[in-house]
C-alpha positions as semicolon CSV with decimal commas, in nm:
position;residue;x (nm);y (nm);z (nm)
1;X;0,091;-0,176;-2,252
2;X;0,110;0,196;-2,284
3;X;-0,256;0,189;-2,340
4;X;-0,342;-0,037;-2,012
5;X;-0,141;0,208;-1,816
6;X;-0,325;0,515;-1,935
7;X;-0,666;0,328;-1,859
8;X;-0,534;0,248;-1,504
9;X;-0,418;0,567;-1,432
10;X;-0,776;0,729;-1,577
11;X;-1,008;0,467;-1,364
12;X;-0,755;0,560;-1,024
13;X;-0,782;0,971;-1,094
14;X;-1,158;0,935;-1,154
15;X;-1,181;0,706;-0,817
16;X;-0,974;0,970;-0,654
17;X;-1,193;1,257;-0,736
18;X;-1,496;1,026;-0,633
19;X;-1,400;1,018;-0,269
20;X;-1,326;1,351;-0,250
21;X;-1,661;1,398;-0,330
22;X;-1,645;1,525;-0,698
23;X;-1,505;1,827;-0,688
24;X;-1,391;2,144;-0,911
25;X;-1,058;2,249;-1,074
26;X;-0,842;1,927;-0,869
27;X;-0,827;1,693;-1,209
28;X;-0,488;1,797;-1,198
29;X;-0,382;1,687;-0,855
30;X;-0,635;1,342;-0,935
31;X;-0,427;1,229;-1,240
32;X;-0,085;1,299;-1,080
33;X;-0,177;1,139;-0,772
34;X;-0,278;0,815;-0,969
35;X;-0,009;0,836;-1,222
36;X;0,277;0,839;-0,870
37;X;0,043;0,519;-0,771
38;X;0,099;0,336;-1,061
39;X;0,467;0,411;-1,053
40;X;0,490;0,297;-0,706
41;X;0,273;-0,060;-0,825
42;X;0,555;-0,064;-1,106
43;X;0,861;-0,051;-0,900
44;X;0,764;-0,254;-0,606
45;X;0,575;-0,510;-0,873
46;X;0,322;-0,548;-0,691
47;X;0,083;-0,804;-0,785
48;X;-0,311;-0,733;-0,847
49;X;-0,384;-0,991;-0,514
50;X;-0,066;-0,865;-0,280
51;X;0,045;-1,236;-0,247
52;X;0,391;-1,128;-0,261
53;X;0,324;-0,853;0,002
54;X;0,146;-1,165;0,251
55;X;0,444;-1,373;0,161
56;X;0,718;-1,088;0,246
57;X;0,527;-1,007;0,578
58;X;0,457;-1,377;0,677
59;X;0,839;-1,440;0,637
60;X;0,972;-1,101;0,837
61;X;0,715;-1,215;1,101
62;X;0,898;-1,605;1,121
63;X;1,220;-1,449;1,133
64;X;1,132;-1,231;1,399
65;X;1,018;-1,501;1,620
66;X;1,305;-1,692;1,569
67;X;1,545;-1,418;1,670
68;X;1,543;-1,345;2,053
69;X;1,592;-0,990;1,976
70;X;1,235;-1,022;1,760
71;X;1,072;-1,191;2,055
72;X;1,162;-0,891;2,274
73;X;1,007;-0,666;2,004
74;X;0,713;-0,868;1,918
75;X;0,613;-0,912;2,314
76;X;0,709;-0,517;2,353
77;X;0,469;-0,413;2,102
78;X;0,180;-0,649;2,209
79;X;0,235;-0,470;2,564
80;X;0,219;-0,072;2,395
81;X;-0,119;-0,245;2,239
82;X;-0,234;-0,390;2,542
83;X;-0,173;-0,045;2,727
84;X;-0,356;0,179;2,466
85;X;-0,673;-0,069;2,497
């Protein structure tokens, strides 16, 4: 387990300093940005496909239909979308 984790945290740094374009002396701030990642995948156990995340956010979305106080916020923000297109 300890070993998966390490080899997460190693693909994520080296995927961070890829898209910041490779560069020198930020392995540092690489690994301890992927190692908070991984920390933040442990504690929300998240799953490698996010179907728990789609479930969560299909359920809040129900529930705010069904409560006229949701309706009120769900037609409010479609308006602030409407206006900024």
């Amino acid at each position: 387990m300890i070993d998966d984790r390490v080899e997460w945290i190693s693909k994520r740094a080296y995927a961070l300093w890829e898209e910041a374009d490779r560069p020198n002396h930020c392995a540092t701030d690489h690994w301890l940005q992927a190692v908070s990642e991984r920390l933040q995948l442990e504690v929300t156990v998240a799953s490698s496909n996010g179907a728990e995340v789609l479930t969560r956010t299909r359920k809040a979305r129900s529930a705010a239909r069904e409560s006229p106080r949701g309706k009120r916020a769900v037609s409010g923000a479609s308006a602030q979308i409407s206006a900024i297109s």
